[in-house]
C-alpha positions as CSV (number, residue, x, y, z in Angstrom):
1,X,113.8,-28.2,102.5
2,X,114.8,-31.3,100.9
3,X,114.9,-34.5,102.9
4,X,117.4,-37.7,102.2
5,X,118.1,-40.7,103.6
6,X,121.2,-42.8,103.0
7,X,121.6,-46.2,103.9
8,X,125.0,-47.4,105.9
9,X,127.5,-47.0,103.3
10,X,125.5,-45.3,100.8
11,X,127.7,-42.2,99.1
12,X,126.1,-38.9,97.9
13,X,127.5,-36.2,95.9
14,X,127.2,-32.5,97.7
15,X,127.9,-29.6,95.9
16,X,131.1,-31.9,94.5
17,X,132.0,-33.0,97.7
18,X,131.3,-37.1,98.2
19,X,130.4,-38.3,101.6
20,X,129.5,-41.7,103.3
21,X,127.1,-42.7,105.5
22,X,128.0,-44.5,108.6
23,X,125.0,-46.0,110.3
24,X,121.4,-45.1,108.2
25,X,121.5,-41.1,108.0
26,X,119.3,-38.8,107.3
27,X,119.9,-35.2,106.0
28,X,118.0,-32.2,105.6
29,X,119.2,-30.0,102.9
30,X,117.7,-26.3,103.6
31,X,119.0,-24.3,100.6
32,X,120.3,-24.9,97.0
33,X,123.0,-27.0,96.3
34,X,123.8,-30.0,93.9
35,X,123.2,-33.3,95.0
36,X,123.1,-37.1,93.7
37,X,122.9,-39.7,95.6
38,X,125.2,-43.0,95.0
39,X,122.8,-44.5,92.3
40,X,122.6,-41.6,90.4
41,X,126.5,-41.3,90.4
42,X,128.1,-42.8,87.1
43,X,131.3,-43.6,87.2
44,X,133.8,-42.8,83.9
45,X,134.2,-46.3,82.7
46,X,130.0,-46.2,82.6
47,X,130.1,-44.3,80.0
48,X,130.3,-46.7,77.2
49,X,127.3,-45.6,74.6
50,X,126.5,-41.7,73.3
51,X,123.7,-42.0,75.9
52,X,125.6,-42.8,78.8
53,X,128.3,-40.3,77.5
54,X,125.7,-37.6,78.1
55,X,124.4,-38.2,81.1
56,X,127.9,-38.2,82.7
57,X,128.7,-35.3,80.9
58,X,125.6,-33.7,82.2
59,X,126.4,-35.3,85.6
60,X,129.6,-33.5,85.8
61,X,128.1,-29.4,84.5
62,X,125.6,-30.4,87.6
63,X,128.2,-31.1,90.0
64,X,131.3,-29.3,88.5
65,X,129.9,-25.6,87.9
66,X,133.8,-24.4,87.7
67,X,134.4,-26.5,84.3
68,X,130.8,-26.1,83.1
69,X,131.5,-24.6,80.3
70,X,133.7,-27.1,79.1
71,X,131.3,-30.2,80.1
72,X,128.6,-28.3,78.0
73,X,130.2,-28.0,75.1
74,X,130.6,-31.8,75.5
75,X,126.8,-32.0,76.3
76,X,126.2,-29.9,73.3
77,X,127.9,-32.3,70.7
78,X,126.4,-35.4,72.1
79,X,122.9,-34.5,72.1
80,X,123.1,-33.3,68.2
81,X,124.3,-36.6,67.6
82,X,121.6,-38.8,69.3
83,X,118.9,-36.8,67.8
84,X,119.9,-38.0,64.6
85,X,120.9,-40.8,65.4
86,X,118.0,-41.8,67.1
87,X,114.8,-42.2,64.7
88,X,112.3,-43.0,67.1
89,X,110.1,-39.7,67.8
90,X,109.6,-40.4,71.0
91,X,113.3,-41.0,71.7
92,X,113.9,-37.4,69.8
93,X,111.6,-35.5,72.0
94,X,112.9,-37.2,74.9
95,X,116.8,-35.3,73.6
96,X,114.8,-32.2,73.3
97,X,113.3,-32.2,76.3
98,X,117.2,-32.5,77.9
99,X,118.7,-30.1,75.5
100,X,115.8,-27.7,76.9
101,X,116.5,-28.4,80.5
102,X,120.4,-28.2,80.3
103,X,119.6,-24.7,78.7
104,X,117.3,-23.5,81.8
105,X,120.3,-25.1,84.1
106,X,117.7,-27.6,85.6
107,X,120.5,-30.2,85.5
108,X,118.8,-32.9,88.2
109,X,115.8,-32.7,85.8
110,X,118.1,-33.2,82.6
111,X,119.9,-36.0,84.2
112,X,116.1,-38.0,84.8
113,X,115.6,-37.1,80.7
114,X,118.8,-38.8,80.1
115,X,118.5,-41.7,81.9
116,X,115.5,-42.2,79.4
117,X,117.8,-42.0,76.3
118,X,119.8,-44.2,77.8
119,X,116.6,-46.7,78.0
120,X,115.8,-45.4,74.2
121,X,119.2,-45.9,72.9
122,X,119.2,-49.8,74.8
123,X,116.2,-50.9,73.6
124,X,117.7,-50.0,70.0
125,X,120.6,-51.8,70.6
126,X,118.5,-54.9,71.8
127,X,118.7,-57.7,69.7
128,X,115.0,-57.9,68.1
129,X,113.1,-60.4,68.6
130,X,111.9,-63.3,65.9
C-alpha cells in the first residue's frame, strides 16, 4: 500500500486522471496504478532542453499507456542523443541507467534518473566559473 498526502490545492496525476485536493488529504493507494504528484508533473512549455524533453516524454509513456508506443519512440531518440552529447561519464551512466529502466517499464524510477540528467545537462550549460 502506498501512502500520500497532498497539501490543499496540491494536484496529482492518477492513472491519467488529475485531481485536487481540498483541505490536506491523504490517500491510500492499494494496488498498481500510475501516479505523480504536482511537483513531479511537467508541464509542455517545461520542456525547453533534450533533458527536460525526456523526462516529459517519459512522464507521458508513464501516465499515457494508450500512446506509449509513440512517446517511446520519442524517449528512444532523445536518450541516443544526450549520451553523446553528454561527455561526462557519470552523466552517461546516469542515461543508461534511464534507458534500462524505461525498457523494464519502471517508469517512476526512470523519471528520478532523468531528473538527474536534467541536473547533468544544467550544470553543463552553467556558465564556468573564473
Amino acid at each position: 500500500m502506498l501512502r500520500i498526502t497532498l497539501r490543499d490545492g496540491e494536484k496529482a496525476i492518477v492513472n491519467g486522471a488529475v485531481i485536487r485536493a481540498v483541505g490536506r488529504t491523504q490517500i491510500a493507494v492499494e494496488n498498481q496504478v500510475s501516479i505523480l504528484r504536482g511537483r513531479e508533473v511537467m508541464r509542455p512549455e517545461e520542456a525547453t532542453t533534450p533533458a527536460r524533453q525526456l523526462y516529459f516524454a517519459a512522464m507521458l509513456a508513464y501516465i499515457d499507456p494508450a500512446n506509449r508506443d509513440g512517446h517511446h519512440d520519442i524517449v528512444v531518440g532523445l536518450v541516443g542523443a544526450l549520451v553523446v552529447a553528454l561527455e561526462v561519464p557519470e552523466a552517461k551512466s546516469a542515461c543508461i541507467r534511464f534507458a534500462s529502466e524505461i525498457a523494464q517499464g519502471e517508469y517512476y524510477k526512470a523519471l528520478a534518473t532523468a531528473r538527474e540528467v536534467i541536473a547533468f545537462e544544467d550544470a553543463l550549460a552553467a556558465p564556468q566559473a573564473a
